[in-house]
C-alpha positions in Angstrom: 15.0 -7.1 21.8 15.3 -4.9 18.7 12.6 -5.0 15.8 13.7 -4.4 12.1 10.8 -3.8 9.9 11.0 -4.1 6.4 8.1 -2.7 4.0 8.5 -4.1 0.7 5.6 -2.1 -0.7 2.6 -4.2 -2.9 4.8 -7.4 -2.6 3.1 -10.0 -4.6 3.4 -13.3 -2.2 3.7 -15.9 -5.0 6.5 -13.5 -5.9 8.4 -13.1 -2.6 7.6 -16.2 -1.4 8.3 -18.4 -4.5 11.0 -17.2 -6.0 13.8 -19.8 -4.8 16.8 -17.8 -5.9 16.0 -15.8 -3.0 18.4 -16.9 -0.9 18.3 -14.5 2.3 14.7 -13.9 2.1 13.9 -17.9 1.8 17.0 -18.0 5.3 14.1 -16.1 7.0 11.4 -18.3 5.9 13.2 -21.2 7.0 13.6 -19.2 10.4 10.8 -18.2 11.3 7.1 -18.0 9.5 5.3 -16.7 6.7 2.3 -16.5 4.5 0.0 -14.3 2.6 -1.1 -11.2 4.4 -4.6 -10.0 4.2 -4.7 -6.1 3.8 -7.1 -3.7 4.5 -10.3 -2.4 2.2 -9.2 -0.8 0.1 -5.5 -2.6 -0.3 -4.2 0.9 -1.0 -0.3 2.3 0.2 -2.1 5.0 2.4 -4.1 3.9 5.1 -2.7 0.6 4.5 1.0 1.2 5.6 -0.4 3.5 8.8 -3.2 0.5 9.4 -0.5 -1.5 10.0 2.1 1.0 12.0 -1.3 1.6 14.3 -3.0 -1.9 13.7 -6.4 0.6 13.2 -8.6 0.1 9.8 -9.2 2.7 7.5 -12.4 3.8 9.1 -11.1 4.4 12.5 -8.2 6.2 10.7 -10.6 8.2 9.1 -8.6 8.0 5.9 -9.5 6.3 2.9 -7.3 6.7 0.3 -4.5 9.1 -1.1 -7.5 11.9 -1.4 -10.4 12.5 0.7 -13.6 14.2 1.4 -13.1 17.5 3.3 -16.6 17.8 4.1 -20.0 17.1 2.8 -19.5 19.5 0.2 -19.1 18.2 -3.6 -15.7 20.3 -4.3 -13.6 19.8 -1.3 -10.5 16.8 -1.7 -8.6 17.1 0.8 -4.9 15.5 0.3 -3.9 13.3 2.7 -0.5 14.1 4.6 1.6 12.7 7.8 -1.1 15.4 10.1 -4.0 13.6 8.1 -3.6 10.3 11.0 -3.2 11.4 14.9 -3.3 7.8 16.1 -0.6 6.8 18.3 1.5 4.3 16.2 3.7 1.5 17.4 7.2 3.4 17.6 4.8 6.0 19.7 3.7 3.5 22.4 7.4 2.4 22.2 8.7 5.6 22.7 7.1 5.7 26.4 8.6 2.8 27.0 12.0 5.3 26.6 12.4 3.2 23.1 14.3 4.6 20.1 12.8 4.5 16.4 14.0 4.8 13.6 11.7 5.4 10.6 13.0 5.5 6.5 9.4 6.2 3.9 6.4 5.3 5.8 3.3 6.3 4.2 2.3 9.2 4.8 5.8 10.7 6.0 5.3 14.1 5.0 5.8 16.6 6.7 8.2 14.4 8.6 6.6 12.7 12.1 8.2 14.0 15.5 9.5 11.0 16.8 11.7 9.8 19.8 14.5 9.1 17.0 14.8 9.6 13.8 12.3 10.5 10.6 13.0 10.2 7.1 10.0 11.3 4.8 8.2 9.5 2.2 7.3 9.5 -1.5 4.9 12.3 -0.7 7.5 14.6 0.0 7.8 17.2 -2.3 11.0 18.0 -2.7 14.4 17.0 -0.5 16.8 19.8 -2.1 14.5 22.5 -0.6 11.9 21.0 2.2 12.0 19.7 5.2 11.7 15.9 5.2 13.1 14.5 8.0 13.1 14.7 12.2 15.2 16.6 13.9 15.5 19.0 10.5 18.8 18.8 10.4 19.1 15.4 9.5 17.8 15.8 5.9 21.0 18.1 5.2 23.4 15.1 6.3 21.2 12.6 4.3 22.2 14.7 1.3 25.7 15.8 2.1 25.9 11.9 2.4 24.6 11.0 -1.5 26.3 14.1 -2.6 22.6 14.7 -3.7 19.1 15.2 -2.9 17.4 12.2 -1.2 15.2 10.7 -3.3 12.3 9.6 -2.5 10.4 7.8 -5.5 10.9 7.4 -9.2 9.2 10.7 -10.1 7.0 9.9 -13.2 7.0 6.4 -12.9 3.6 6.0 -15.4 5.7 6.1 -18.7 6.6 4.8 -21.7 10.2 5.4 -21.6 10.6 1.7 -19.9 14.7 1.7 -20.0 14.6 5.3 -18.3 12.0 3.7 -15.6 13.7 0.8 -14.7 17.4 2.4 -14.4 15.5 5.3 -12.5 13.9 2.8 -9.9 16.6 0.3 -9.3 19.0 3.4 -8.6 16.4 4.8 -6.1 16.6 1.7 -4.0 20.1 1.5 -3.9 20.3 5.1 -2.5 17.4 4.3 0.1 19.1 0.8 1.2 22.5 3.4 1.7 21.0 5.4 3.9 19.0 2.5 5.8 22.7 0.9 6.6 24.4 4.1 7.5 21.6 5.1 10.0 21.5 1.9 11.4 25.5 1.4 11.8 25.7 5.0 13.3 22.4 5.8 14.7 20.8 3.6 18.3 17.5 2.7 17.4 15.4 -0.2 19.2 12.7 0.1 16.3 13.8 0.6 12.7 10.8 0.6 10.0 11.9 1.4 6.1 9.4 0.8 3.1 10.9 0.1 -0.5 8.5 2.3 -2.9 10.8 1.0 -5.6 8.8 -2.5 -5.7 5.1 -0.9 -6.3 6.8 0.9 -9.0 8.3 -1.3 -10.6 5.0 -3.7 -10.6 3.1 -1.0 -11.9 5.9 -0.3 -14.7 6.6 -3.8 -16.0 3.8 -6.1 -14.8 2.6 -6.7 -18.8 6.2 -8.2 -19.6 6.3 -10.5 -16.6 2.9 -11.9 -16.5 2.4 -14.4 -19.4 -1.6 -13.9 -18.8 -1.6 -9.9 -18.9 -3.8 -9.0 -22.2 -1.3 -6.9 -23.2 1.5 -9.2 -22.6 4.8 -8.9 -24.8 6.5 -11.7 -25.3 10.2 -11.9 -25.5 10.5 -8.3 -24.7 13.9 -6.7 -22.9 11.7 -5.9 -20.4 10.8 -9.3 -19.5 13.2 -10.0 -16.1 12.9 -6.5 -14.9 11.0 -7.8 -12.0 12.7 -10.8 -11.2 15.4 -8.8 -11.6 14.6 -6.1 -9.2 13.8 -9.0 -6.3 17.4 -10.1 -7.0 18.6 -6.8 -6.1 16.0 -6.5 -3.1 17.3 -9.9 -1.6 20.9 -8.7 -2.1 20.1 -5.5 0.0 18.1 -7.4 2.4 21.3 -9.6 3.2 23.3 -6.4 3.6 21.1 -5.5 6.3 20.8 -8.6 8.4 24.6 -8.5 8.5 24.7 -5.4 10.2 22.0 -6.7 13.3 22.7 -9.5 15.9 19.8 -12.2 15.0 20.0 -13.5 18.6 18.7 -10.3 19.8 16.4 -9.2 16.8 12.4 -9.5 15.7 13.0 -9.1 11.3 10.2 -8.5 9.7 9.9 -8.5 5.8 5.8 -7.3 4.8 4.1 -6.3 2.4 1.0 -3.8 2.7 -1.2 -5.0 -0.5 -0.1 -7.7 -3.2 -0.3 -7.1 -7.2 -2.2 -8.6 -10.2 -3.0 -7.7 -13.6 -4.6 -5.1 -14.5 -7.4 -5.7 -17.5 -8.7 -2.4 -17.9 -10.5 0.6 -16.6 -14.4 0.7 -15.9 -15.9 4.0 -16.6 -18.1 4.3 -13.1 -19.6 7.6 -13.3 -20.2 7.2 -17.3 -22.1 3.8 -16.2 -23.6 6.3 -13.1 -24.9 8.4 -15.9 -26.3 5.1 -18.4 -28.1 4.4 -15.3 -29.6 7.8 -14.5 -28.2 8.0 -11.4 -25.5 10.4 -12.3 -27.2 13.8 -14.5 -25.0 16.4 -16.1 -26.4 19.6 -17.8 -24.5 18.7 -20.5 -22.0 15.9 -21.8 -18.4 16.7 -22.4 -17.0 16.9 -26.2 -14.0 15.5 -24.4 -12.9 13.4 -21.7 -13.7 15.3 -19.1 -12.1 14.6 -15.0 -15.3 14.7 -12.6 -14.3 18.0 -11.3 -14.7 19.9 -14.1 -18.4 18.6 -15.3 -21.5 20.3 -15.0 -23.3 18.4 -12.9 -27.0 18.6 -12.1 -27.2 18.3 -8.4 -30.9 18.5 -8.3 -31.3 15.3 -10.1 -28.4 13.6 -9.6 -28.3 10.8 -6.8 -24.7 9.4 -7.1 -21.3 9.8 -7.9 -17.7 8.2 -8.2 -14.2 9.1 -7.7 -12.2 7.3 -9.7 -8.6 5.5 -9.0 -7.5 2.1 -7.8 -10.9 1.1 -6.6 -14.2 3.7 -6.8 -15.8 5.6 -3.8 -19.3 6.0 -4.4 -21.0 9.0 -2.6 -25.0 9.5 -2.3 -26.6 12.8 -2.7 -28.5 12.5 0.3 -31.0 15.0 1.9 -30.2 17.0 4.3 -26.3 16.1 4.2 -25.6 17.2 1.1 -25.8 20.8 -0.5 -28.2 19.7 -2.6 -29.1 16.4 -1.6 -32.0 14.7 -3.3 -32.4 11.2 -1.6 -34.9 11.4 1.2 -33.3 9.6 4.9 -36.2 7.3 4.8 -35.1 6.2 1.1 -31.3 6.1 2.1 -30.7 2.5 2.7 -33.3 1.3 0.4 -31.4 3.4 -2.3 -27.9 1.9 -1.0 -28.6 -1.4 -1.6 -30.1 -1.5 -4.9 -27.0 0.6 -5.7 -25.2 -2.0 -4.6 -26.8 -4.9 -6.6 -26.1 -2.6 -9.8 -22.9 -2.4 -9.0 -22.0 -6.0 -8.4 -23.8 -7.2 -11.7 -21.6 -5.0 -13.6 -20.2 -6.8 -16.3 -17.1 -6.7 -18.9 -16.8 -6.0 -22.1 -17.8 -9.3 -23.7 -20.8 -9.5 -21.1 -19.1 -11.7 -18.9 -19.8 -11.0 -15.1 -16.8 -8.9 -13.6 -16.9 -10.3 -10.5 -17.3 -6.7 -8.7 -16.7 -6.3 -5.0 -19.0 -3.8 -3.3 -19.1 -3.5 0.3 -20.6 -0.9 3.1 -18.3 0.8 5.4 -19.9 0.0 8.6 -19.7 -3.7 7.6 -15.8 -3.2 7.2 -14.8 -0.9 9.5 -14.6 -0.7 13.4 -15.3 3.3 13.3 -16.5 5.8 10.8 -14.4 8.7 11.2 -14.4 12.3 8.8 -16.3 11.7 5.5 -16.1 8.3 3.9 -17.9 6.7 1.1 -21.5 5.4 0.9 -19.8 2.2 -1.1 -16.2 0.8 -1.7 -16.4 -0.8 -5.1 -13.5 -3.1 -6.4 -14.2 -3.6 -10.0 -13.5 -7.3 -11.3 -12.0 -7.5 -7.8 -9.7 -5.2 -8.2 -9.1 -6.6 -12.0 -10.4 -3.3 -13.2 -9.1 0.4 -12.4 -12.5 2.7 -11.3 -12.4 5.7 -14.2 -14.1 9.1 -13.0 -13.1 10.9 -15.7 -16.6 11.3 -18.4 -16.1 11.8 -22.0 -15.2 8.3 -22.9 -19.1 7.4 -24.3 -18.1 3.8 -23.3 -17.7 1.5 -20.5 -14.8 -0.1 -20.9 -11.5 1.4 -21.9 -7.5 0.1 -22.4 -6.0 3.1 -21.4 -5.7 4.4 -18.2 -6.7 7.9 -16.9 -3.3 8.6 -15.2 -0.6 7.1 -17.5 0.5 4.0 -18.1 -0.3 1.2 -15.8 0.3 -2.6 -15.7 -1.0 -3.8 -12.4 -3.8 -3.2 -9.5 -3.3 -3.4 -6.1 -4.1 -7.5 -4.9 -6.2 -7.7 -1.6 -3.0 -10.2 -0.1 0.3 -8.9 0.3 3.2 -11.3 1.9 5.1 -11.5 5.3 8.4 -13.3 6.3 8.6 -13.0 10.4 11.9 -14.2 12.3 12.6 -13.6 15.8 14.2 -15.8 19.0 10.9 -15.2 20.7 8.7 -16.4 17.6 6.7 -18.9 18.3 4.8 -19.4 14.9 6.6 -21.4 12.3 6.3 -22.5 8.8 4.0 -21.3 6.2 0.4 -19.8 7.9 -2.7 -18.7 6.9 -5.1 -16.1 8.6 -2.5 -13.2 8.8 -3.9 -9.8 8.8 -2.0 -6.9 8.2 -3.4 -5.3 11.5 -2.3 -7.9 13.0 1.3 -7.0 12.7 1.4 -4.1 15.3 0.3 -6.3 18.2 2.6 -9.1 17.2 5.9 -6.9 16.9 5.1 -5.7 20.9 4.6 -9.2 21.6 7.5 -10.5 20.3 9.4 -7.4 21.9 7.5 -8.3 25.3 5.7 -4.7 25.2 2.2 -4.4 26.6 -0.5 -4.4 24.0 -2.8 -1.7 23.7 -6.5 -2.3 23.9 -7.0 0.0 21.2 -5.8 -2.0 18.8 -7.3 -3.8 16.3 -5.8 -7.3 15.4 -4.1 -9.6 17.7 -0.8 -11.5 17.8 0.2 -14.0 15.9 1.2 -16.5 18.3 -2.5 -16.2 20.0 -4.2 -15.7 16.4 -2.1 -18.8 14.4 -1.7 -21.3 17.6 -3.7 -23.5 15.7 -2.8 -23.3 12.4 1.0 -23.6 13.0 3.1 -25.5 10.6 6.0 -27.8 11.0 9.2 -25.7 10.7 13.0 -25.2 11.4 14.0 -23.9 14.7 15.5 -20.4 14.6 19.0 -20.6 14.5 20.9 -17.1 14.1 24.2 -19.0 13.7 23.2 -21.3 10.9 22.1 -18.1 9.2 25.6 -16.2 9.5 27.6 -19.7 8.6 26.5 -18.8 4.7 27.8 -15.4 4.0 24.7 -12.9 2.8 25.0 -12.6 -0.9 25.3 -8.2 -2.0 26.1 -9.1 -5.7 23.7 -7.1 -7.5 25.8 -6.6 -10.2 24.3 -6.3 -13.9 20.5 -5.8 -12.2 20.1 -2.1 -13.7 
């Protein structure tokens, strides 16, 4: 039994899964099951796509975001790379079973994984003309003698304004990725094959404004309006390229997501609200917008802080852990929680609750590995962007600190699962993403570690199973795969 994984990253389900003129993706449905997908905290590409590949949470990853906490210091960010996770992974515990992988953009890629197959780095690879990006080494200079070009690997400066650029940029980079996903399946043996579209997040985070009627900055009528419509068209078309190329009789297909979307309101201001609640003290204020790195804070007095991005990590200046810590261990928790309560009454800009989601690690996580933060914080559950940067003299602000955005990460992504040996059908609830791991052995007939985390859908869902269609692999090569994308870009 093969196992063809494809990552659609930050799928929206009432996107994938609701869109009807999806004709191969709804064949699947029909096949198999599907449902929302509940992520990780934070819903965020890394750990989220690695939580998944290792069915570990974040905590036990020890990996919370893009950038972390080196140490207890308040300078040290470490950037999180492919050496950043040493958990085996599922094509690891496949490859002592004498299994071949073949993996195309898993997060974090770079520098490229030793596998027993094949590696093709991620959109944290630098650059493809010049670096290595793929295992064995040699496979990266095929990859581009093949595209007569460097591989790309994401739509470099994707937060812009220049929205035709963008979208001809991003539908072209999928194209090229979906090439070299058939060619290395038609001429490569695998027994695992794992890709993840990049293209989809970016797009979302591009064009989310013009497609969502309720976005407050929606433009109506604008050119941009079917760009993502548009750009599941051209997925759906690639999609049925691919199953033509595997023998459904003899194949788990996976489509996932690893977080969902939603509109984006806004940016909250955290460490300026840190500061309005005298938790936060600088020697001075900023004449300008100033990133957290670069203020002069006053360690001695200050008992907080906040990075900023997708969702906020709060840190406490605790005695005796940090440098300078001010907040006695006997205070710690007492501290923590009315931190906490502040946090969650935050409000909006018209005074209206936002809804924030604060939680403590040890309530989410299994372990607490390398440095994570005292508090996860999704503003306006997730409605809001955290902003670390101070300067702004206000809570609340349109713009974002990074460029352009339209959209937030959503705390459910989507899954479309058809196999021969899938039990599960129909539409099901109570999918977790780490749950994916264990159920992709299953289905293979693989032992499960005991390490992992989640548990297989078939043992998970036996109760919540809907009526369905059988899987029929013929009935699903009787209607020839549409690959017209014609027009899309």
């Amino acid at each position: 039994m093969k196992t063809l994984v494809l990552g659609l990253d930050c799928a929206a389900p009432e996107l994938l899964l609701g869109y009807e003129h999806l004709t191969n993706i709804r064949r699947l449905m029909e096949a198999g099951c599907y449902g929302r997908l509940e992520s990780v905290i934070p819903p965020i590409t890394v750990p989220a796509w690695m939580c998944m590949s290792t069915s570990q949470d974040p905590g036990s990853l020890g990996v919370y975001g893009f950038r972390n906490r080196a140490d207890h210091s308040y300078d040290k960010l470490s950037i999180v790379t492919a050496r950043s996770i040493q958990t085996p992974a599922i094509w690891d515990y496949l490859a002592t079973e004498g299994k071949r992988s073949i993996c195309i953009g898993v997060p974090p890629g770079w520098p490229p994984r030793k596998v027993n197959g094949l590696w093709v780095g991620c959109f944290l690879t630098p650059d493809t003309s010049k670096d290595v990006f793929t295992h064995p080494p040699e496979l990266g200079a095929k990859l581009n003698a093949l595209l007569g070009e460097p591989y790309p690997v994401d739509a470099k400066g994707f937060r812009t304004d220049d929205k035709a650029w963008l979208r001809d940029q991003i539908f072209a980079l999928s194209r090229t990725q979906f090439q070299v996903v058939r060619h290395l399946m038609q001429n490569e043996p695998w027994d695992y094959f794992q890709f993840v579209d990049i293209g989809l997040d970016r797009v979302h985070h591009g064009f989310w404004k013009y497609h969502d009627p309720n976005h407050v900055d929606h433009e109506p009528n604008s050119p941009f309006q079917h760009v993502i419509r548009d750009y599941y068209t051209q997925l759906d078309a690639e999609i049925g390229r691919v199953l033509e190329l595997v023998d459904l009789n003899d194949t788990t297909v996976l489509l996932v997501s690893d977080h969902g979307a939603r509109s984006l309101d806004g940016g909250f201001c955290v460490n300026e609200w840190l500061i309005q609640q005298g938790d936060l003290v600088l020697h001075e204020y900023p004449d300008t917008v100033t990133p957290f790195a670069k203020l002069a804070v006053d360690w001695s007095r200050t008992r907080a802080w906040s990075e900023g991005g997708y969702y906020a990590r709060v840190f406490l200046n605790r005695k005796g852990r940090e440098p300078q810590g001010v907040i006695e261990p006997a205070d710690y928790e007492t501290y923590r929680d009315d931190l906490k309560a502040r946090l969650e009454a935050t409000y909006g800009p018209t005074g209206q609750p936002l809804g924030t989601l604060v939680v403590r690690p040890e309530d989410v996580y299994h372990q607490i590995k390398n440095v994570a933060p005292d508090l996860i914080v999704h503003f306006g559950a997730l409605a809001w962007r955290s902003i670390g940067g101070v300067g702004y003299r206000e809570l609340h602000i349109r713009e974002n600190d990074t460029g352009p955005d339209d959209c937030n990460h959503a705390q459910f992504g989507a899954f479309v699962l058809a196999s021969p040996e899938n039990q599960v059908r129909g539409n099901v609830e109570g999918a977790h993403l780490l749950d994916i791991a264990p159920t992709l052995l299953d289905l293979g007939g693989s032992n499960i570690p005991s390490a992992m985390q989640g548990k297989p859908l078939r043992l998970k869902l036996a109760s919540q199973t809907a009526d369905g269609v059988d899987f029929n692999a013929e009935g699903l090569r009787r209607t020839k795969l549409s690959g017209d994308v014609s027009g899309l870009a």
